[in-house]
C-alpha positions as CSV (number, residue, x, y, z in Angstrom):
1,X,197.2,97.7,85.0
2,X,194.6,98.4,87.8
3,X,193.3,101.6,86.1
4,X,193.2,102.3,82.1
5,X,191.0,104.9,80.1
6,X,189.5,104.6,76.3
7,X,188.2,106.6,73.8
8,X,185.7,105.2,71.7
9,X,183.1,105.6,68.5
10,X,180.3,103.0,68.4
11,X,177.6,102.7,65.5
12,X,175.1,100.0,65.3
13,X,171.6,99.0,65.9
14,X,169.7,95.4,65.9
15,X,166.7,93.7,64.0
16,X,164.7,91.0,64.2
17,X,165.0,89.9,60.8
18,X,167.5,90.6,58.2
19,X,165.3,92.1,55.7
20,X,164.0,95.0,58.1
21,X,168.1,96.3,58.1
22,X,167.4,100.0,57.4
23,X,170.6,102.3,57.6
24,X,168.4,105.8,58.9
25,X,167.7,103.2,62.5
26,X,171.2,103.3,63.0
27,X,172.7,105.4,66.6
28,X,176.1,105.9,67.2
29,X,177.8,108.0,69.8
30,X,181.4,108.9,71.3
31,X,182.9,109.2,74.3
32,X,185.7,108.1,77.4
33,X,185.4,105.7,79.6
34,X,187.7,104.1,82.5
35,X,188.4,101.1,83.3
36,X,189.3,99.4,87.3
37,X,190.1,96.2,88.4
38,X,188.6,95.1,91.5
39,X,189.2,91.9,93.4
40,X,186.8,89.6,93.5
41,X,184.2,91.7,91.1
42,X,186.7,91.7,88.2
43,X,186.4,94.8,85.7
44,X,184.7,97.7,86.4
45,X,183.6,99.8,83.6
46,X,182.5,103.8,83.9
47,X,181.7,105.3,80.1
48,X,180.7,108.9,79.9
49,X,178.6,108.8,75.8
50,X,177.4,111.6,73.5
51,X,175.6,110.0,71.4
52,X,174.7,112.0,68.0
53,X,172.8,113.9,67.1
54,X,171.3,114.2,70.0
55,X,174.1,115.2,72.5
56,X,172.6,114.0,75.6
57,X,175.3,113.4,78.1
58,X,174.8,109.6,78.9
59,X,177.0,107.4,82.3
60,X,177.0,103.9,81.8
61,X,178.6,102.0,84.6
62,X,179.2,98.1,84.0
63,X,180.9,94.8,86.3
64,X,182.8,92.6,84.1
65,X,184.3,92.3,80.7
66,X,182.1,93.1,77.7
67,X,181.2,89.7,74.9
């Protein structure tokens, strides 16, 4: 397909060491996003986030496929 869209609900955070893992650190946010594929660049990636709970409107645009 040359265009899809997602929906999506992320939670996480990262530490340095194992034993500093504290559960209050942790963000998460929801949102949509589209996907396009381009010749030559490959995947193009355009996520509009609300993360919580703060609810600041966040746009995150990205080339290429995600780890």
């Amino acid at each position: 397909h040359l265009l899809t869209g997602v929906l999506f609900y992320d939670i996480g955070a990262a530490w340095k060491k194992p034993d500093e893992f504290d559960t209050s650190r942790l963000k998460s946010s929801f949102g949509y996003g589209f996907r396009v594929r381009v010749p030559i660049i490959g995947l193009v990636r355009l996520d509009f986030a609300y993360p919580f709970p703060e609810y600041e409107f966040r746009v995150h645009l990205s080339l290429g496929h995600t780890f």
